[in-house]
FIDOKE-886269 format. One record per residue (C-alpha): residue number from 1; x, y, z. Coordinates in steps of 0.05 Angstrom, whole numbers, plus 5000, padded with zeros to 4 digits. Example, Ala and Ser with C-alpha at 12.3 -4.5 7.8 and 13.67 -1.06 7.14 Angstrom:
REM FIDOKE-886269
+-----+------+------+------+
|   k |    u |    v |    w |
+-----+------+------+------+
|   1 | 5246 | 4910 | 5156 |
|   2 | 5273 | 4979 | 5143 |
+-----+------+------+------+
***
This chain:
REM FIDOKE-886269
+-----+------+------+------+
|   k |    u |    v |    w |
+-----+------+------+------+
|   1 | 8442 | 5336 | 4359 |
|   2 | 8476 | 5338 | 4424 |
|   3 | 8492 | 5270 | 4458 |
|   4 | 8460 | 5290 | 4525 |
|   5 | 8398 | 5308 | 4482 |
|   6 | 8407 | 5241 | 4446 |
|   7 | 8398 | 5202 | 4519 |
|   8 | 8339 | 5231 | 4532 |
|   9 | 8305 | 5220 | 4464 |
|  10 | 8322 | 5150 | 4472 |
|  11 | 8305 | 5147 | 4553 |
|  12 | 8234 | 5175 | 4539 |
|  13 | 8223 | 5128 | 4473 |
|  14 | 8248 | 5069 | 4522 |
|  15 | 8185 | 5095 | 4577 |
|  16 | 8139 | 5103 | 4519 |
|  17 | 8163 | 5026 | 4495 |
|  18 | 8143 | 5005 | 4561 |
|  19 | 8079 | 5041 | 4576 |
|  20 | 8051 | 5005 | 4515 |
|  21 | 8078 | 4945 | 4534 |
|  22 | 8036 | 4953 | 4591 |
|  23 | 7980 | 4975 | 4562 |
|  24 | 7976 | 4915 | 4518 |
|  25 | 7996 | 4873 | 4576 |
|  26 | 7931 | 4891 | 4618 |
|  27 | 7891 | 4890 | 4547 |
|  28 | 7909 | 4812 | 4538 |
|  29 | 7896 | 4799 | 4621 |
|  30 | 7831 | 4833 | 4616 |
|  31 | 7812 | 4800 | 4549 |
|  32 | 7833 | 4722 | 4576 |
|  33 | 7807 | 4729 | 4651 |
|  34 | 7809 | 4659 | 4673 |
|  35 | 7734 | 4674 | 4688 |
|  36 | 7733 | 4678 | 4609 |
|  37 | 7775 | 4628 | 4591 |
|  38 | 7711 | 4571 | 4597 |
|  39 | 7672 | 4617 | 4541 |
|  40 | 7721 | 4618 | 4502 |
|  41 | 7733 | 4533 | 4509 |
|  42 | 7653 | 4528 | 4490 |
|  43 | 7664 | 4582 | 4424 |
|  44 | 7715 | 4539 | 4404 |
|  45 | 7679 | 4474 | 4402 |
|  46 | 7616 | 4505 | 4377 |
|  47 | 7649 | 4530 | 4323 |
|  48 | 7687 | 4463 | 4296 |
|  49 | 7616 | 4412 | 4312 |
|  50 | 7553 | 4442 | 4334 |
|  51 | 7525 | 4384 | 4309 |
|  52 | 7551 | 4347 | 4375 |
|  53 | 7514 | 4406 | 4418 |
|  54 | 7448 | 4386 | 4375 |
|  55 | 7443 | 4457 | 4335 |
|  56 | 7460 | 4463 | 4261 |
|  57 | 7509 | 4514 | 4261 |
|  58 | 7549 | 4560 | 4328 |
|  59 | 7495 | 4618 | 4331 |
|  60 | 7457 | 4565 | 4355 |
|  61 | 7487 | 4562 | 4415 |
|  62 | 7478 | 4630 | 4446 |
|  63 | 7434 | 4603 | 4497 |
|  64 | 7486 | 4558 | 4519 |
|  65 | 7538 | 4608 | 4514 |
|  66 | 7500 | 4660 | 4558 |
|  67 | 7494 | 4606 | 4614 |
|  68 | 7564 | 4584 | 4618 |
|  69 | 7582 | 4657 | 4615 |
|  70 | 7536 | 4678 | 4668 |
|  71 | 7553 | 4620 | 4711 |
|  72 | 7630 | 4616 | 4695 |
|  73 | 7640 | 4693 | 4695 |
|  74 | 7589 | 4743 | 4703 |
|  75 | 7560 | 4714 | 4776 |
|  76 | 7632 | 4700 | 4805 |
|  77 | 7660 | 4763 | 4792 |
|  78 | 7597 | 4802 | 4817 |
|  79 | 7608 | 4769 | 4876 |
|  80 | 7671 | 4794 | 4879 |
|  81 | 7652 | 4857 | 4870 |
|  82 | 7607 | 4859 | 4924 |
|  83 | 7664 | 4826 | 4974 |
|  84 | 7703 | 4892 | 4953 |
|  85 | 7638 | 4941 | 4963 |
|  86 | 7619 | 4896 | 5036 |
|  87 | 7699 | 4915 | 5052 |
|  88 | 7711 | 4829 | 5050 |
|  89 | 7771 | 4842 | 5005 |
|  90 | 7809 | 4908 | 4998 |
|  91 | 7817 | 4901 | 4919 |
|  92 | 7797 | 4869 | 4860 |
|  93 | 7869 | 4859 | 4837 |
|  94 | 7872 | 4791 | 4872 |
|  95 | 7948 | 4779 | 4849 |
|  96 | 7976 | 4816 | 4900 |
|  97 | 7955 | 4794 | 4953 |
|  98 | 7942 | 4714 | 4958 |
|  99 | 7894 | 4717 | 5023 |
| 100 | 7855 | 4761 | 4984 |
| 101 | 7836 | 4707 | 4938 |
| 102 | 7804 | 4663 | 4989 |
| 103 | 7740 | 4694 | 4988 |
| 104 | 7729 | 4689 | 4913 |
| 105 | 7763 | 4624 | 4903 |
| 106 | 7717 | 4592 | 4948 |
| 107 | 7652 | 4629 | 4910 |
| 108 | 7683 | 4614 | 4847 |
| 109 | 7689 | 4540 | 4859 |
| 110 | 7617 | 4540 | 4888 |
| 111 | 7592 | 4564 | 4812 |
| 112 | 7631 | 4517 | 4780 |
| 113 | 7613 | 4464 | 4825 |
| 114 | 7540 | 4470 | 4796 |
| 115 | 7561 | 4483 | 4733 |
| 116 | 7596 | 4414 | 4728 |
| 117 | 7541 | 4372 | 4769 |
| 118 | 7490 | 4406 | 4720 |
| 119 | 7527 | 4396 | 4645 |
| 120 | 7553 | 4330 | 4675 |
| 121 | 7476 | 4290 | 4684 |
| 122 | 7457 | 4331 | 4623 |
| 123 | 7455 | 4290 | 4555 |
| 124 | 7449 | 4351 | 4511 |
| 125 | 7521 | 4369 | 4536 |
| 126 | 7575 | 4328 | 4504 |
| 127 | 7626 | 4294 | 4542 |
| 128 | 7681 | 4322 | 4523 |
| 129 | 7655 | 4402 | 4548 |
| 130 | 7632 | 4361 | 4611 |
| 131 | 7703 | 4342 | 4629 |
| 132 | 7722 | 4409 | 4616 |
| 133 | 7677 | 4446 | 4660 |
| 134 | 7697 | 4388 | 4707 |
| 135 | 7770 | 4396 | 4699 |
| 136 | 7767 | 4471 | 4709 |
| 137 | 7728 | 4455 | 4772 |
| 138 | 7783 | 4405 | 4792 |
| 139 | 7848 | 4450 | 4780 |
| 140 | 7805 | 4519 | 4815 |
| 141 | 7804 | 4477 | 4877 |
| 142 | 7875 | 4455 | 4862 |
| 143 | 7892 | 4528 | 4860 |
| 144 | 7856 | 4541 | 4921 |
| 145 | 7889 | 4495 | 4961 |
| 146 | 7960 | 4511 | 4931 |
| 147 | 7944 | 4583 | 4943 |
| 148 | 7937 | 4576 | 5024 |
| 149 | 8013 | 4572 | 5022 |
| 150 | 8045 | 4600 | 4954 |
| 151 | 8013 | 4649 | 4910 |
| 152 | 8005 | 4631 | 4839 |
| 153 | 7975 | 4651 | 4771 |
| 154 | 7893 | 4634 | 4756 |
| 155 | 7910 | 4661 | 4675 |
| 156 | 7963 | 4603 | 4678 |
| 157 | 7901 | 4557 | 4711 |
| 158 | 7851 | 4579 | 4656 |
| 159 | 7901 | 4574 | 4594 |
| 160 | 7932 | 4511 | 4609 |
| 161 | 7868 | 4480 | 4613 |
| 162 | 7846 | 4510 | 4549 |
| 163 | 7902 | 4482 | 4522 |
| 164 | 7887 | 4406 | 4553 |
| 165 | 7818 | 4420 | 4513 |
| 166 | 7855 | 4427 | 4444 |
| 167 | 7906 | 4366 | 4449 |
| 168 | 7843 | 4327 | 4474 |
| 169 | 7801 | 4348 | 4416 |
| 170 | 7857 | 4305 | 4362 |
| 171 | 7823 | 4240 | 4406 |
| 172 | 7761 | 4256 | 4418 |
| 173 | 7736 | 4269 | 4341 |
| 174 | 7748 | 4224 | 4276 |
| 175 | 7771 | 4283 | 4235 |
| 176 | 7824 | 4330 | 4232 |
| 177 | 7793 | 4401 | 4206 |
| 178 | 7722 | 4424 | 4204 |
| 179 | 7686 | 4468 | 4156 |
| 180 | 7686 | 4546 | 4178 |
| 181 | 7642 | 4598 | 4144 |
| 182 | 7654 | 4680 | 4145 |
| 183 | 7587 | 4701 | 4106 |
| 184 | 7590 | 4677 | 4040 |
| 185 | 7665 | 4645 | 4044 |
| 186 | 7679 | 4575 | 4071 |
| 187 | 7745 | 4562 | 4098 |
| 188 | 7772 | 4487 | 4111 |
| 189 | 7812 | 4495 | 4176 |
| 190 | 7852 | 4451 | 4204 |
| 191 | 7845 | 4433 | 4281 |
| 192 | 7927 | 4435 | 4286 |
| 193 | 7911 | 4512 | 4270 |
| 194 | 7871 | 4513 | 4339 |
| 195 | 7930 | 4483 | 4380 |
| 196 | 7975 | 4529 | 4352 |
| 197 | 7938 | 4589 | 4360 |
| 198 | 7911 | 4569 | 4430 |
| 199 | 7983 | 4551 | 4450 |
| 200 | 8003 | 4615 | 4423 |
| 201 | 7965 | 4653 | 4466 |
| 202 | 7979 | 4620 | 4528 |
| 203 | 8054 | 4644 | 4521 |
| 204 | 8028 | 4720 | 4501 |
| 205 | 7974 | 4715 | 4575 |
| 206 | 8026 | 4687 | 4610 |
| 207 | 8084 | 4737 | 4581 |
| 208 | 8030 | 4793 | 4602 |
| 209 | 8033 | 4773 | 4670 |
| 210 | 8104 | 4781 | 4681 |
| 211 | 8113 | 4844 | 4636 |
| 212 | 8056 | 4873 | 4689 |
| 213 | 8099 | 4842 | 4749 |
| 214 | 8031 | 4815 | 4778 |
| 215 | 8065 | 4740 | 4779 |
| 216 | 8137 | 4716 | 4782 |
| 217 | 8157 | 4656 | 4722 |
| 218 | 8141 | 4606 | 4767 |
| 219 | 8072 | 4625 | 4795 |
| 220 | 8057 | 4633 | 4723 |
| 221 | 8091 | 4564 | 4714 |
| 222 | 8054 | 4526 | 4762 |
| 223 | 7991 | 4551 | 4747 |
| 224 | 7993 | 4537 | 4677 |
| 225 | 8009 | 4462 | 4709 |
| 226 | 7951 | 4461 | 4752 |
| 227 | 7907 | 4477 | 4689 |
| 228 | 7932 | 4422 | 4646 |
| 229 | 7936 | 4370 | 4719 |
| 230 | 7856 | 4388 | 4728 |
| 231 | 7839 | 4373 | 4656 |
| 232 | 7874 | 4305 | 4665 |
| 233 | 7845 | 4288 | 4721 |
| 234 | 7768 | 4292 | 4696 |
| 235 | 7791 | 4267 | 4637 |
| 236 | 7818 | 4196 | 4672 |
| 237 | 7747 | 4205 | 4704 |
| 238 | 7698 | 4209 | 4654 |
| 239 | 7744 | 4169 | 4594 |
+-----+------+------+------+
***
């Protein structure tokens, strides 16, 4: 084979590397949305004790789940959409522009706001979800704040609060793995397995962001900071 036909086998394997580096960089932002991120905090806890959520096993939830998504996802990025539609914002791709988040932020934070006032005089919602939805609350109007001067990343705002709700989990319960059942196997999982895996894929969101250029290392940094400073915060309030 020719060297100069050599270079190019290589150049176009190197554009076909990146394009699905890409790909599987907007795959992971789409999939952990830090309009998602809350869901997936409530899964999690469903799935290790129910019992503290009064149903018997996580399908019982659903209910729950459907409000917290609906409240926590589906209404704030409708109203997004309708900010782009009404001409209020010129995109949906809110990292590239930080004045375009304004607008949503301050929807956003008016959802969540209910959200926390509502699970927070509610006694069929355990404590420890409260502070969540409060501390996710607290570091989105962190975020809004910060972003009137620098713009930084809301994935790094939703995982590193999804992480706070993992290391807080070791304190909050008297046991260290819960029972987990795939149809007719049982599984005894350890809740070290969730901090891994949750801290895990904070690094791959927060990796996606950069590969896709929408945030430099330190918006990603700081945001991931905010997360974890919000969950602290409610925690110190309601512990």
């Amino acid at each position: 084979m020719p060297k100069k036909q050599g270079y190019l086998n290589s150049y176009h394997f190197f554009l076909h590397l990146c394009g699905m580096l890409k790909a599987g960089a907007k795959v992971i932002s789409y999939l952990f949305h830090p309009l998602m991120v809350m869901s997936y905090g409530l899964i999690m806890l469903l799935i290790i004790n129910p019992y503290m959520f009064g149903f018997s096993s996580p399908m019982g939830g659903d209910k729950l789940i459907l409000i917290v998504w609906l409240s926590s996802f589906l209404l704030p990025a409708f109203a997004a959409l309708m900010m782009k539609f009404t001409g209020l914002i010129p995109s949906l791709e809110l990292s590239q522009d930080r004045m375009t988040r304004i607008g949503p932020l301050i929807v956003t934070s008016i959802f969540y706001l209910w959200l926390a006032r509502n699970f927070y005089h509610n006694p069929s919602i355990p404590p420890i979800f409260s502070a969540y939805v409060m501390g996710a609350t607290i570091s989105l109007l962190i975020a809004f704040f910060i972003n009137l001067f620098k713009k930084i990343s809301l994935h790094g705002v939703g995982m590193g609060g999804w992480l706070m709700l993992t290391i807080f989990m070791y304190k909050y319960f008297d046991f260290d793995s819960f029972t987990l059942r795939l149809g007719a196997d049982v599984y005894q999982v350890g809740l070290n397995y969730w901090l891994f895996l949750v801290l895990i894929l904070s690094g791959i969101v927060g990796t996606a962001r950069l590969i896709l250029k929408a945030h430099e290392l330190d918006e990603v940094s700081i945001g991931f900071l905010v997360g974890v400073l919000g969950q602290i915060i409610a925690l110190r309030l309601l512990f």
